[in-house]
Legacy VTK file of the C-alpha trace (Angstrom):
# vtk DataFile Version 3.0
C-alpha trace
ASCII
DATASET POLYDATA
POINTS 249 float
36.646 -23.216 -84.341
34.335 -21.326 -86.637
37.043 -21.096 -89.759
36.626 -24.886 -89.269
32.915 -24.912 -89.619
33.053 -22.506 -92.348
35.594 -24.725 -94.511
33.961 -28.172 -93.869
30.450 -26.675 -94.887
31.719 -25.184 -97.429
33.855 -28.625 -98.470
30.585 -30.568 -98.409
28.798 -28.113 -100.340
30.976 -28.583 -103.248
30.731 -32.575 -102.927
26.885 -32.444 -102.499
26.869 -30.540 -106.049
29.132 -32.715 -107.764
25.593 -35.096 -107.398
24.695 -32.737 -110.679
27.208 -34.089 -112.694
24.754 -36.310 -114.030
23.307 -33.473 -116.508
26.719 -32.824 -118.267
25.913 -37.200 -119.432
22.837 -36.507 -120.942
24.028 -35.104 -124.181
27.044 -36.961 -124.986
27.657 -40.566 -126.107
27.664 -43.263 -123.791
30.803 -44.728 -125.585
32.740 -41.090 -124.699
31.636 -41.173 -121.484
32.764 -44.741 -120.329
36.165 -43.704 -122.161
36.943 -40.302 -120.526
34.979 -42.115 -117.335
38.536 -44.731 -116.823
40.538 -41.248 -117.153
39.017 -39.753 -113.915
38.973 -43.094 -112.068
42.697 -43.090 -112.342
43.418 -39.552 -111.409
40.875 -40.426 -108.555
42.549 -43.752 -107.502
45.710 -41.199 -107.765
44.228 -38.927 -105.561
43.040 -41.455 -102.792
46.241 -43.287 -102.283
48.048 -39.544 -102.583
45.436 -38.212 -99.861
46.400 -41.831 -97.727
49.902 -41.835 -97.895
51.039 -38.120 -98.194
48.312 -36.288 -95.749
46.366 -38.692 -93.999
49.394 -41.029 -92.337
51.975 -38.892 -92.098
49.642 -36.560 -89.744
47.983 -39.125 -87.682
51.534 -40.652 -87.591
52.914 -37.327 -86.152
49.702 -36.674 -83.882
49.065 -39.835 -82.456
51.736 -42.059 -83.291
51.445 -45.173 -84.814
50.150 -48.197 -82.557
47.605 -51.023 -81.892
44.440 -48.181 -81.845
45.356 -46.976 -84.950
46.248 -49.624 -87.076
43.161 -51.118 -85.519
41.394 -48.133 -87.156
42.844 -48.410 -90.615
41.679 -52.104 -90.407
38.004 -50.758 -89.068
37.819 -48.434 -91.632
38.495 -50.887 -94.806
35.859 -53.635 -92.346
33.282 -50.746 -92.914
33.360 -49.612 -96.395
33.656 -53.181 -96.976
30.227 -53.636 -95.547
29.087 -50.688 -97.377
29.772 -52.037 -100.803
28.361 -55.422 -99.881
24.961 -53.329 -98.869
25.277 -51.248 -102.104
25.743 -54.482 -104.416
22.327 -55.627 -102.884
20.728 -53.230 -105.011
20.947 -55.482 -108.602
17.308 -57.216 -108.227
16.119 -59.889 -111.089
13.315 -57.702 -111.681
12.370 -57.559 -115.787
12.864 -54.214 -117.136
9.811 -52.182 -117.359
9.606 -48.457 -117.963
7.888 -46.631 -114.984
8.281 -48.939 -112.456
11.238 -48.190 -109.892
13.694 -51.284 -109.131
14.261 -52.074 -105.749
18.183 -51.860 -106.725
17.784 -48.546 -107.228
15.731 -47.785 -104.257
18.342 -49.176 -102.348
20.788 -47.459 -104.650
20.114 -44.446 -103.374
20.072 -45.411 -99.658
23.733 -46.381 -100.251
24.967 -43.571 -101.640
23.422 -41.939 -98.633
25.504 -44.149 -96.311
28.725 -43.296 -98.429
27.860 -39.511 -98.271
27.622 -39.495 -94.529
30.921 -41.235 -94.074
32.385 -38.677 -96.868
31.018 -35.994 -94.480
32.826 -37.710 -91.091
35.690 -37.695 -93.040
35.703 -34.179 -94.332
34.893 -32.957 -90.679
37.451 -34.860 -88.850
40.632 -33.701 -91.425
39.310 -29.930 -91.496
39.602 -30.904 -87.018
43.218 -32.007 -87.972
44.234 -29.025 -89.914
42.900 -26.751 -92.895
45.457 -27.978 -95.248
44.462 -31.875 -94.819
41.030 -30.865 -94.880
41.590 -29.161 -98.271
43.369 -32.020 -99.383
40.885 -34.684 -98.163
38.103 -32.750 -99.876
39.987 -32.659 -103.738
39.979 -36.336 -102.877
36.577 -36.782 -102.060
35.634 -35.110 -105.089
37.581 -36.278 -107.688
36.238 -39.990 -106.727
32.737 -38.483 -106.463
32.852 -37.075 -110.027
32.912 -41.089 -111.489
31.160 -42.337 -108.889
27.900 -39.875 -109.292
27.686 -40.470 -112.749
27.417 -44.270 -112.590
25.245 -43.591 -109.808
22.954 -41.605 -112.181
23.081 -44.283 -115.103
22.126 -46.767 -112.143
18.756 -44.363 -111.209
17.749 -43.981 -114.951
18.382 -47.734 -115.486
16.296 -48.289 -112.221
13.128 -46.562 -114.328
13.569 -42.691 -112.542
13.182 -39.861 -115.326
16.227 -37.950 -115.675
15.011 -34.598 -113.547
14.112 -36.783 -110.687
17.198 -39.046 -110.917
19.183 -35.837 -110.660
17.110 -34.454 -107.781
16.950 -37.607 -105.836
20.593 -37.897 -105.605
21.256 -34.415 -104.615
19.296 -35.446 -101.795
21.235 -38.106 -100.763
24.460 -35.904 -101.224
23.076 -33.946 -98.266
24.060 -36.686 -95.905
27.319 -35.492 -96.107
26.111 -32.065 -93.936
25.014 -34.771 -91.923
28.190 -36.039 -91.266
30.027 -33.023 -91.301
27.963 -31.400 -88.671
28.138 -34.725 -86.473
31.686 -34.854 -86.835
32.121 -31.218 -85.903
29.513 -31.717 -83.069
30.743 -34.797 -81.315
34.506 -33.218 -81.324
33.059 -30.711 -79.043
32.530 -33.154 -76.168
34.769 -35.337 -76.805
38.367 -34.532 -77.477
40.383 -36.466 -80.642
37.782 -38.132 -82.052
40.011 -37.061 -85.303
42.290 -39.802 -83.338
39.789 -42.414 -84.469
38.017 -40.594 -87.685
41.017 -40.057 -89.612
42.393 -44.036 -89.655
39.096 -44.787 -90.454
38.775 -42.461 -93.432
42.413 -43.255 -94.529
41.100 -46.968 -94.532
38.341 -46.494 -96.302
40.066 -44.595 -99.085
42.660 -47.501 -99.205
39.881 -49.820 -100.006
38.120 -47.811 -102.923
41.113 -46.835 -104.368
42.582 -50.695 -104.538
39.312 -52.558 -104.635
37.072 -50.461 -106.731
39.044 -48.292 -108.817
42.362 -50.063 -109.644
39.945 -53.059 -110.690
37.980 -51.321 -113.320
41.203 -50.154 -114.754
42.401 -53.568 -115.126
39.402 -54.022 -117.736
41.550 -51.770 -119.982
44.067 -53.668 -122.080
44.915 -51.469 -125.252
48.290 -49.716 -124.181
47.775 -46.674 -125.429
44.679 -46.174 -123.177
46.427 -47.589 -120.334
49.482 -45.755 -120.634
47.282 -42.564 -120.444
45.518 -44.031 -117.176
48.608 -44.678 -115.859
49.639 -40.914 -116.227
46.191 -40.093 -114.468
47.034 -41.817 -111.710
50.358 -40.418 -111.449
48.796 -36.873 -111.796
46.655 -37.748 -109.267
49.192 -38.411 -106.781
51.165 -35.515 -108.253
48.151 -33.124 -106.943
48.566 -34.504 -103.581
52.035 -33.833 -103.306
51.985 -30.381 -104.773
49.109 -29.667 -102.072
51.993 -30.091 -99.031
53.048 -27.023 -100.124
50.268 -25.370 -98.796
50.633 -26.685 -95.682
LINES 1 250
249 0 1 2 3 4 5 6 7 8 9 10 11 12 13 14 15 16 17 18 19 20 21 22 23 24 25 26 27 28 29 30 31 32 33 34 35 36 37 38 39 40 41 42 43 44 45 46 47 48 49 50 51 52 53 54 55 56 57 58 59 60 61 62 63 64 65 66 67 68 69 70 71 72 73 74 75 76 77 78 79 80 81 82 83 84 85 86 87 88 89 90 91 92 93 94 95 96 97 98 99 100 101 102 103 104 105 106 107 108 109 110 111 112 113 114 115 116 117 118 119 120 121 122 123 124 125 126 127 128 129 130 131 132 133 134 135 136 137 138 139 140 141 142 143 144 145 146 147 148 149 150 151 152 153 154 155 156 157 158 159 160 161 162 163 164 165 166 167 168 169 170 171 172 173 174 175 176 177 178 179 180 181 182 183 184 185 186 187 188 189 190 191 192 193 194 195 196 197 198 199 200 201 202 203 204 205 206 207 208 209 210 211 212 213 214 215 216 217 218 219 220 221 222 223 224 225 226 227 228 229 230 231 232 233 234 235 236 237 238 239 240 241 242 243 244 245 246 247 248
């Protein structure tokens, strides 16, 4: 059991720091980034539905079956980060712009991303609890859609009227949920038996409903061809990675 503490800690770790990636944006153009930006979205999206549909089902499916409790859980899991992105979206406020005053959206911003980080950690914690290899493989997912998802989440804090050093130090902060979750995860499997039975549906639903709600919509705002044709390869190469991680197993 401790290899499995020492893996998901170490998992969330590398999540929580991927909150940084916010300094590597301050010194390029903001036309470059929103171009290379749609090239890690794919490779995420990739990722997710690889993660969903190479690790995550076919072990639950080979655990637990496949019946009413876990398609149930799929279902709960898309219900939830469904009402997670609702609760994020509350953050826009019709507040005028003013420098040095803090926007409720991004208050509430940050509160969000806290939510998400949790659930990022209960998922991390229950895969490592279904093997090391899923864990591993959950945990490239998690980061890959963290990498896109930080940064917009730091443009969103410096829009909101944070300077840049406490933008990036207010979102590590919320990137520590994810111990949270982690540890909570680890924890509750102690008294109760298979709650991986119930976490892992959940996360696989969840990463169903970014991939095909948030991601494969913002590629859709791509038209030119030869752009799209290279997101297309990123997704690809994104599910590519997930298949080539089976091997480890």
């Amino acid at each position: 059991m401790l290899y499995i503490w020492i893996y998901s800690l170490i998992s969330v770790l590398i999540v929580s720091l991927i909150s940084f990636i916010g300094i590597v944006t301050l010194s390029l153009d903001e036309n470059k980034i929103r171009n290379y930006l749609l090239y890690f979205v794919s490779f995420a999206a990739g990722a997710l539905f690889g993660d969903v549909f190479i690790h995550l089902i076919p072990e639950i499916v080979r655990e637990y079956g496949f019946g009413l409790r876990i398609g149930s859980s799929l279902l709960l899991g898309i219900i939830l980060f469904f009402i997670i992105e609702k609760f994020i979206h509350w953050r826009h406020c019709h507040a005028p712009e003013s420098k040095g005053h803090i926007h409720t959206f991004a208050i509430l911003n940050l509160i969000g991303d806290g939510v998400h980080n949790f659930i990022d950690g209960l998922v991390i914690g229950a895969s490592y609890l279904t093997s090391i290899p899923v864990g591993i493989a959950t945990t490239i997912a998690v980061v890959l859609h963290e990498i896109p998802q930080e940064i917009g989440d730091f443009s969103v804090l410096i829009h909101g009227g944070f300077t840049k050093g406490k933008a990036l130090f207010v979102n590590f902060l919320t990137a520590l949920t994810a111990f949270l979750g982690v540890i909570i995860a680890l924890l509750i499997n102690n008294y109760i038996q298979g709650t991986s039975k119930f976490l892992l549906p959940l996360a696989a639903g969840g990463f169903i409903y970014i991939a095909g709600t948030d991601l494969i919509p913002e590629l859709h705002k791509e038209v030119k061809i030869s752009r799209s044709l290279i997101q297309l390869l990123a997704f690809i190469l994104g599910i590519i990675l997930m298949i080539l991680l089976v091997f480890i197993e």
